[in-house]
C-alpha positions as CSV (number, residue, x, y, z in Angstrom):
1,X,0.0,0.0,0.0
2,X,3.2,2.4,0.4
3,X,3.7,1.8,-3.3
4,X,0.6,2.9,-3.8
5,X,1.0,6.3,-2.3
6,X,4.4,6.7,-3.8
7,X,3.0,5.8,-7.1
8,X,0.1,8.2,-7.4
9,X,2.5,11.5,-5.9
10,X,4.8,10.5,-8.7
11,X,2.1,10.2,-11.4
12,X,0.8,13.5,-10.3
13,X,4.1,15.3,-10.1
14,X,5.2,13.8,-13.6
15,X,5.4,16.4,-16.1
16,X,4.9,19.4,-13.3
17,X,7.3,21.4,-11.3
18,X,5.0,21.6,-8.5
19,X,2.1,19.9,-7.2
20,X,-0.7,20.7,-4.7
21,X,-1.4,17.6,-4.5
22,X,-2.5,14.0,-6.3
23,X,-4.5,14.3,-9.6
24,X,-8.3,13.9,-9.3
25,X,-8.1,9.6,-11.1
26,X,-5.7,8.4,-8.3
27,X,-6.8,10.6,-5.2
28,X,-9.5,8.2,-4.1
29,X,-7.5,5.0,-4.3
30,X,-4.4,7.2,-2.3
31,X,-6.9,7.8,0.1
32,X,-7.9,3.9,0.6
33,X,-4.2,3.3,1.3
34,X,-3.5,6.2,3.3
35,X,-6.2,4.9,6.3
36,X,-5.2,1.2,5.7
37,X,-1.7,1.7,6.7
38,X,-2.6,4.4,9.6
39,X,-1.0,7.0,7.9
40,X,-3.2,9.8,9.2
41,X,-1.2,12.9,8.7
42,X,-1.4,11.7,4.8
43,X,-5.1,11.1,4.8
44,X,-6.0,14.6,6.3
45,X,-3.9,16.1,3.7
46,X,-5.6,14.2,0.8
47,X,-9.6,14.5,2.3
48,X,-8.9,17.8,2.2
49,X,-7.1,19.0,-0.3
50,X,-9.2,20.8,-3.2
51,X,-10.4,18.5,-6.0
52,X,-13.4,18.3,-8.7
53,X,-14.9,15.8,-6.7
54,X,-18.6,16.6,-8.6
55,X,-16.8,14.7,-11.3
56,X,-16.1,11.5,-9.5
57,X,-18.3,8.3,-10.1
58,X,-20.2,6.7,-7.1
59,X,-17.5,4.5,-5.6
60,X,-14.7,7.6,-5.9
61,X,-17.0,9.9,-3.8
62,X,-17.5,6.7,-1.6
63,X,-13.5,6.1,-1.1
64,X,-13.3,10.2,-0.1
65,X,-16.2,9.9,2.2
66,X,-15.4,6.8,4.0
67,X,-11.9,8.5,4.6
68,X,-13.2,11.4,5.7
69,X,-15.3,9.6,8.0
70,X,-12.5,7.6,9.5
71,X,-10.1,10.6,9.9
72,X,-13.2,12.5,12.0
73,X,-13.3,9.3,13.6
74,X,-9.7,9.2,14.8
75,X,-8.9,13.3,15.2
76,X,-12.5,12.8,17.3
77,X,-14.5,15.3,15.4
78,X,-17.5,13.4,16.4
79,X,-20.0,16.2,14.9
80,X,-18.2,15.5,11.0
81,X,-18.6,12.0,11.2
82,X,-22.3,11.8,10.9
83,X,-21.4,14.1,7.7
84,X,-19.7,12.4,6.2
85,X,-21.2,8.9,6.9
86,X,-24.3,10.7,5.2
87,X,-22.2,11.6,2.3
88,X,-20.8,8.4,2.2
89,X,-24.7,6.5,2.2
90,X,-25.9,8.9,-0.6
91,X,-22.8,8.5,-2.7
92,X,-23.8,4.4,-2.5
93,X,-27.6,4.5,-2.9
94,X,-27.0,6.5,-6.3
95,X,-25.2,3.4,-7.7
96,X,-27.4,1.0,-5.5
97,X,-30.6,1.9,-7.2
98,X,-29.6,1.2,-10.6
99,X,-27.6,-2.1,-9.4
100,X,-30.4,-3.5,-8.1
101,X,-32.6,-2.8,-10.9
102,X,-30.2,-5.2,-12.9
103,X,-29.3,-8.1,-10.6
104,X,-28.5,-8.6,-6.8
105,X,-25.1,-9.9,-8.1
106,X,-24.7,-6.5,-9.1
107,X,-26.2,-4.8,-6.3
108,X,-24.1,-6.7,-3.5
109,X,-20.9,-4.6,-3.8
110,X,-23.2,-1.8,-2.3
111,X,-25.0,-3.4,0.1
112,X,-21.4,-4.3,1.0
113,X,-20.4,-0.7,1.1
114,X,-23.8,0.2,3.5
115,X,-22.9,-2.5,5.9
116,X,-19.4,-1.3,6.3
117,X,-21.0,2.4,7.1
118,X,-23.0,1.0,9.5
């Protein structure tokens, strides 16, 4: 998971001489790695940072959110974490209702998502 984060500051800094921070197509997998390995400083720098995040598909804004809500867990901002676990749910019942209009098979990825919010 350290590769990870190495990989997506040096994808964003390629080509640049300065960076704010990790392009928009690897922030939310940064993020993922970022709480996995406890990295904390790292993961309020990247739920925070500025992005286009109105662009990102369901399960992007549900990476962002799900940090989020685990940094407000572990700084203790207990107020934000009901925010963001919203955030979170409504960024998984967009896809969820079209899943489930298909196939459960489809839909259980999200249902797997909900559980882990609750």
């Amino acid at each position: 998971l350290d590769s990870v984060l190495n990989q997506a500051y040096g994808m964003s800094m390629q080509g640049q001489q300065e960076t704010t921070g990790i392009c928009n197509e690897l922030l939310p997998s940064a993020v993922e790695a970022a709480w996995r390995l406890g990295k904390w400083s790292v993961l309020d720098k990247l739920v925070n940072e500025p992005s286009g995040e109105t662009s990102f598909d369901a399960d992007a804004r549900y990476q962002l959110e799900f940090g989020r809500t685990l940094r407000n867990l572990h700084s203790g901002s207990t107020a934000d974490v009901g925010t963001s676990l919203t955030a979170a749910r409504d960024s998984i019942m967009s896809s969820l209702s079209c899943a489930a209009r298909v196939s459960y098979a489809q839909s259980y990825p999200c249902l797997v998502q909900l559980h882990a919010l609750r």
